[in-house]
C-alpha positions in Angstrom: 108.1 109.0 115.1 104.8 108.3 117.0 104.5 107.2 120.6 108.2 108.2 120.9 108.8 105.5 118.6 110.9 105.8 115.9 111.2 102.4 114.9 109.5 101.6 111.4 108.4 103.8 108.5 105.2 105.4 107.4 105.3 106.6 103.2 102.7 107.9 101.6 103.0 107.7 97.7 100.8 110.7 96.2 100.0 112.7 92.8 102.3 115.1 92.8 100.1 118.1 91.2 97.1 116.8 93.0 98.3 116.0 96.6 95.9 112.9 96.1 96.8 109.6 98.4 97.5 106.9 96.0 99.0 104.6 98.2 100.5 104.2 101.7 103.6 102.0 102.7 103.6 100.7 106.7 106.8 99.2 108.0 106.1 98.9 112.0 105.1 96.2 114.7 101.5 98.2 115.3 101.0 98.8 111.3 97.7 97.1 111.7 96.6 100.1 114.2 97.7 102.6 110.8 96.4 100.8 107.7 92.2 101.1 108.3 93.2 105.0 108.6 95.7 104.8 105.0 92.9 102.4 103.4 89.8 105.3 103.8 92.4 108.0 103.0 93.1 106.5 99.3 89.6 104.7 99.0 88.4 108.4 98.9 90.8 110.3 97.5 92.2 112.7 100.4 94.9 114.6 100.2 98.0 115.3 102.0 96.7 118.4 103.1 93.2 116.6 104.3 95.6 114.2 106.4 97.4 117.1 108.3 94.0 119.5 108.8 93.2 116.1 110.6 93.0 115.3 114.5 95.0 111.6 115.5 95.1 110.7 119.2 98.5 111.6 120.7 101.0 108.9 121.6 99.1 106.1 119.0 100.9 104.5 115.7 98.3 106.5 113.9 99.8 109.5 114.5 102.5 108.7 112.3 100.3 109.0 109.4 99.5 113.0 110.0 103.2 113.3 110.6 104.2 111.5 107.2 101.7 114.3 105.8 103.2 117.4 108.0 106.3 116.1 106.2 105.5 117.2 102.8 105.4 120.8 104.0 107.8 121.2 107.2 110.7 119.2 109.2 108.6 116.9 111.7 112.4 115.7 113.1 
């Protein structure tokens, strides 16, 4: 959900005792405006954790991405 859309999925694949980004699956019309953002968070290793600490403009696909990471931890219904 992002933009009040909740067409489409965002999953982020990840080492589970790590938190490391390995990979990042984007099912949505705008998933070119998320994958530059998915591509720099696995090309460098970041973790979920560096994804939620992070600040996404409000109402854009690639807010979807720091929600995909707050869900890890908490309900982001």
């Amino acid at each position: 959900m992002a933009a009040r859309d909740i067409r489409g999925l965002i999953k982020l694949v990840t080492d589970e005792s790590s938190g490391r980004i390995l990979g990042v699956h984007v099912l949505a019309a705008e998933a070119g405006e998320v994958i530059q953002t998915a591509t720099l968070a696995v090309k460098f290793g970041l973790k979920v954790s560096d994804l939620t600490e992070t600040l996404f403009p409000y109402l854009t696909q690639v807010e979807g991405l720091k929600l995909a990471a707050l869900s890890f931890t908490k309900d982001v219904e």
